[in-house]
C-alpha positions in Angstrom: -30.5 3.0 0.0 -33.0 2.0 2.9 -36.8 1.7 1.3 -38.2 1.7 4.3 -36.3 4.7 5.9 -37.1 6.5 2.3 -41.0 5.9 2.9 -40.6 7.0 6.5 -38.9 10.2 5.2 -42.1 10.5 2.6 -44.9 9.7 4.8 -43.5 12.5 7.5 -43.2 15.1 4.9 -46.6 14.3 3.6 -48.0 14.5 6.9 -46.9 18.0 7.9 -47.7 19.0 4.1 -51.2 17.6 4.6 -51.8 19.5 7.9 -51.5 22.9 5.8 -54.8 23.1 3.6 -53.0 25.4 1.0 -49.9 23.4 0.3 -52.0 19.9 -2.1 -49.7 16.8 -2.1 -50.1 16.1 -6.3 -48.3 16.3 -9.1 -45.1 18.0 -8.8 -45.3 18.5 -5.0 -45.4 14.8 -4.9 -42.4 14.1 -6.8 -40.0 17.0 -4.8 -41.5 15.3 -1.8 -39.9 12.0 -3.3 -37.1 13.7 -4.4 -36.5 15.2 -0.6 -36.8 12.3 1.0 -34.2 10.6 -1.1 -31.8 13.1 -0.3 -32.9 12.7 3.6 -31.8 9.2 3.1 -28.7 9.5 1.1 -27.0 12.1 3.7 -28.3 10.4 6.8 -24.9 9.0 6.8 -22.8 11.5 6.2 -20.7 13.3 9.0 -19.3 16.2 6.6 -19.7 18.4 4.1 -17.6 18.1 0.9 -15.7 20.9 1.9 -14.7 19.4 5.1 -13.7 16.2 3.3 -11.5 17.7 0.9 -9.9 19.5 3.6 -9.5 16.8 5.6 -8.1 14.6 2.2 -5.8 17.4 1.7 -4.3 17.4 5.9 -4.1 13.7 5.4 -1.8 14.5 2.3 -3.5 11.2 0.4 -2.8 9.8 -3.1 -4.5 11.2 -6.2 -4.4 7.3 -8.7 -5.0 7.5 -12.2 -4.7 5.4 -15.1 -5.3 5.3 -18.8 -6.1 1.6 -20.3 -6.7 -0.6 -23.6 -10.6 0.2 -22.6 -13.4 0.1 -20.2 -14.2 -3.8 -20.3 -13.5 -6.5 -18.5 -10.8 -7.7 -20.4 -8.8 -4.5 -20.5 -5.2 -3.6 -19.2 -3.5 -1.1 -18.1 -1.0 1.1 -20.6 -0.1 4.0 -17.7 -0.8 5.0 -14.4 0.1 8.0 -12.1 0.4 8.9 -8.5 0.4 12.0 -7.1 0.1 13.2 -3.2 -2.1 16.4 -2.6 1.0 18.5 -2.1 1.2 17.8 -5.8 4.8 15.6 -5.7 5.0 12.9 -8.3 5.1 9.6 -6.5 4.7 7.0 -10.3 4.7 8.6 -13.6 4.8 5.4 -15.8 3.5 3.6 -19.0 2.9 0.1 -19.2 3.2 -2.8 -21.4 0.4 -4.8 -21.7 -0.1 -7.8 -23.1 -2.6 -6.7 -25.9 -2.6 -4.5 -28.5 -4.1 -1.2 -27.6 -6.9 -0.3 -29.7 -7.0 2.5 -32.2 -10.2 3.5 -30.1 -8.6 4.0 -27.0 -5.4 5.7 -28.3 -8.0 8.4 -29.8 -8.7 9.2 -26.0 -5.5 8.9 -24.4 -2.8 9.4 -27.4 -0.3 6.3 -26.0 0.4 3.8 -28.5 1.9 0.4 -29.0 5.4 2.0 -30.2 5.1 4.5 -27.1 4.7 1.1 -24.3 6.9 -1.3 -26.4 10.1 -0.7 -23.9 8.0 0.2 -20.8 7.7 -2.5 -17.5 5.0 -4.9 -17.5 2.3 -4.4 -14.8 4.2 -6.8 -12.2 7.5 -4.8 -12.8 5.0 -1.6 -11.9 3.0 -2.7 -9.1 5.5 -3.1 -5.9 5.8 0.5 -7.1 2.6 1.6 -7.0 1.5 -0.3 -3.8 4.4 1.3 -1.8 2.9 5.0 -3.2 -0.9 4.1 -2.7 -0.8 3.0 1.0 -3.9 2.2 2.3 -6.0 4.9 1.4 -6.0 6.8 -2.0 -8.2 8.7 -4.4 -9.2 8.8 -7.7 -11.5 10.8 -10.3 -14.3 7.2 -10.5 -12.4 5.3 -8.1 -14.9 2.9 -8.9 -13.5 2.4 -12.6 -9.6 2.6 -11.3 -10.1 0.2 -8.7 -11.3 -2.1 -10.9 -8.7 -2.2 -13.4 -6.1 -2.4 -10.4 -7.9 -5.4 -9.8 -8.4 -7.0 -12.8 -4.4 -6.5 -14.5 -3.4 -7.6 -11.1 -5.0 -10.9 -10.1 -3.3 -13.2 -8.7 -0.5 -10.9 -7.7 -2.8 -8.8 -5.5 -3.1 -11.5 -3.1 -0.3 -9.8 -0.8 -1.7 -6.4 -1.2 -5.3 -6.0 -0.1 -5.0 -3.0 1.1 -4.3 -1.4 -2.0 -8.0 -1.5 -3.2 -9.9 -1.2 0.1 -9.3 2.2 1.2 -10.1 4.0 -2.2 -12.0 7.4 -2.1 -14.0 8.9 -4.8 -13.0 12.6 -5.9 -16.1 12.2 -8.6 -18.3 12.1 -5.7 -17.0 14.6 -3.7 -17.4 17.0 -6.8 -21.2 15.5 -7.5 -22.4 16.3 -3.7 -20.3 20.0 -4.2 -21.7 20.8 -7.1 -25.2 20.2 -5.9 -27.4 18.8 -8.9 -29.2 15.9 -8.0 -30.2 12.9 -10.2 -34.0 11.8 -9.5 -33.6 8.7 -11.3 -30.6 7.8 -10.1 -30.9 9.1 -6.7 -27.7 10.5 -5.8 -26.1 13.5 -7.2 -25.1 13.9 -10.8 -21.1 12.4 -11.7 -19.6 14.7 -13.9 -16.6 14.5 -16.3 -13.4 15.2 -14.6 -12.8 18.0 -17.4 -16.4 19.5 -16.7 -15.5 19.4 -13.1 -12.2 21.5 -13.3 -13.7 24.1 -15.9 -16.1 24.7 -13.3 -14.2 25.2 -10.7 -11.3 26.8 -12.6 -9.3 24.5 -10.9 -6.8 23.7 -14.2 -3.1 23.5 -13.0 -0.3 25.5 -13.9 1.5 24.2 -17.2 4.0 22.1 -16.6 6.4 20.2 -19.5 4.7 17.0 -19.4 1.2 18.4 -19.1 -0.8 16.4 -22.1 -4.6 16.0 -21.8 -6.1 12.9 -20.9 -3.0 11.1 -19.6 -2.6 9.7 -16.6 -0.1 12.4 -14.9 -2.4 15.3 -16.0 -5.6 13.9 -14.9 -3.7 13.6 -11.7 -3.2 17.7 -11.6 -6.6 18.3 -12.7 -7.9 15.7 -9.7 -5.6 18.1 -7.6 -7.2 21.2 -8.4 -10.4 20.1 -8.2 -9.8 19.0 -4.9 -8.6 22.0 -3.7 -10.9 24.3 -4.9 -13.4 22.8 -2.7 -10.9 22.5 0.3 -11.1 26.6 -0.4 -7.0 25.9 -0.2 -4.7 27.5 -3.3 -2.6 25.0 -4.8 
């Protein structure tokens, strides 16, 4: 974020607010006058509204990545990952074996174990795979977060596939700017879990067989429907 085009925001909202005796620059005013001009300077960029972006995601007909891991440090790996396309056809559905044990804290979120990934493909076996259903441009609920870990299992073997991490798109901020509430300390609109996000929206997909919360295939589906219920489009 641009300081300077912030302050410029600021100081012309606090000149036309000074010009009308009635409306006193303090205390609360001043801080929605901060608040605004953040906001001025955060969408200054932006060409489209999150509706138009989802709909425009969804004519594209790009990826929905996620994946479920040993954890959320730097050191973690990958036990499963899932890729969907926004018709909602299954493009990976797969765990994987990593090469740690997976922690008793992480299977409490995601319910795979080390007897559930002890005959699946390692993450080299996997990736050709996934890199052929990413493309160059995919999505994910925190891209940020699944970008990363794409990053870090793969190493040295992403060397040949650059594209796979460039061109990732961030359904959590899509939902964020939707849903409207905007974080003053943060300056940017408030994330929000993906399972918040969905109940919201009532955007949950229809049961399927393999449906089980918090895997990778299902958070895929709930991605989906978040999507499209801010494209306006039924699933």
């Amino acid at each position: 974020m641009s300081t300077d085009q912030r302050n410029e925001f600021f100081v012309a909202m606090l000149a036309g607010m000074s010009a009308n005796p009635s409306c006193a620059p303090v205390g609360e005013t001043m801080r929605t006058l901060w608040m605004l001009a953040d906001m001025a300077v955060y969408h200054k960029e932006r060409r489209e509204s999150p509706q138009q972006m989802a709909i425009r995601w969804i004519k594209k007909n790009y990826v929905i990545v996620d994946t479920e891991t040993t954890g959320l440090g730097h050191d973690a790996q990958i036990v499963e990952i899932a890729v969907i396309d926004l018709k909602g056809n299954v493009l990976v559905n797969t765990l994987v074996k990593p090469t740690i044990a997976i922690p008793a804290e992480a299977t409490a979120v995601h319910g795979i174990t080390d007897a559930m990934v002890a005959g699946a493909p390692s993450w080299s076996d996997v990736l050709p795979k996934v890199v052929e259903a990413i493309g160059d441009t995919w999505i994910a609920y925190n891209a940020a977060f699944d970008k990363r870990m794409i990053e870090q299992e793969s190493g040295a073997l992403l060397g040949g596939y650059s594209s796979v991490t460039l061109g990732s798109l961030c359904a959590m901020q899509l939902y964020a700017e939707y849903n409207g509430e905007w974080n003053t300390f943060r300056r940017c609109y408030q994330w929000k879990k993906l399972i918040d996000a969905a109940t919201a929206l009532n955007a949950w997909p229809e049961a399927t067989g393999d449906d089980v919360p918090h895997r990778a295939l299902f958070d895929c589906r709930l991605t989906l429907g978040v999507i499209h219920a801010i494209a306006g489009a039924a699933l």
